[in-house]
N, C-alpha and C positions, 0 to 999 in steps of 0.2 A: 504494500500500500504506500504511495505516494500523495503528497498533497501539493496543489499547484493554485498560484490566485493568476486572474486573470482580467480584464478589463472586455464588455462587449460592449458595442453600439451598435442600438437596433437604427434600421430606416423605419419611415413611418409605417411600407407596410407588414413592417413583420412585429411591431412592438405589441400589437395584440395579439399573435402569433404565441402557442405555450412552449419556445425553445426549450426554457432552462428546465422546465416540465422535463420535455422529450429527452434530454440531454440526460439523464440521470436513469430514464427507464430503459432507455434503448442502450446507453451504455454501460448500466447496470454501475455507476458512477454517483459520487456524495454529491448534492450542490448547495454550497450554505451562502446565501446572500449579505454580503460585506456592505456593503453603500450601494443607493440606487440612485435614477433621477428620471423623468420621464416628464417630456411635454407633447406640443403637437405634433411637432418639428422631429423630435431625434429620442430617446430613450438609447441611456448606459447602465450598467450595473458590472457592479465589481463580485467576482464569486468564487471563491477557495472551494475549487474540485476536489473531492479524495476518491482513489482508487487505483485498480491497475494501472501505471504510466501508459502503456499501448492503451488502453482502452481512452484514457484521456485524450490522446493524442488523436485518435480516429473521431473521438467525440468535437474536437475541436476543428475537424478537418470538414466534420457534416454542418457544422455548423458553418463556419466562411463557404461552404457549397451554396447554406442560403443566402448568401448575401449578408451575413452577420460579421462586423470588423471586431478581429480577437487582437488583440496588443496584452504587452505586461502591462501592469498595473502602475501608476506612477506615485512618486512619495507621497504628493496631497492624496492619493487614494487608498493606500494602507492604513486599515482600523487592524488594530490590537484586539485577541479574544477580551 
């Protein structure tokens, strides 16, 4: 088990869209939600993945498939448990 934070930004139309849902069933993956922010315009959210490193990596791969931008996480966006 690995843990990994990560930075997304939805476009508008995927921010209704259950990614982070999907993202944890389909790759049988943690997703705990760190910081969010969501308007009309853009929706990001910050999320410390836990599980298999490959499974993360493939999870994060279907994800930018949909048009989802994944970057690390930057200082102003790391929360402490």
């Amino acid at each position: 088990m690995v843990s990994k934070r990560v930075r997304m930004t939805f476009e508008p139309g995927l921010i209704l869209e259950p990614v982070i849902y999907q993202l944890g069933h389909k790759f049988q993956i943690v997703t705990n939600i760190r910081m969010a922010d969501v308007d009309e315009h853009v929706g990001w959210v910050v999320l410390e993945l836990e599980g298999e490193r490959d499974e993360i990596e493939r999870a994060l791969a279907w994800a930018r498939e949909l048009g989802v931008r994944v970057d690390d996480p930057t200082l102003g966006d790391i929360v402490d448990r």
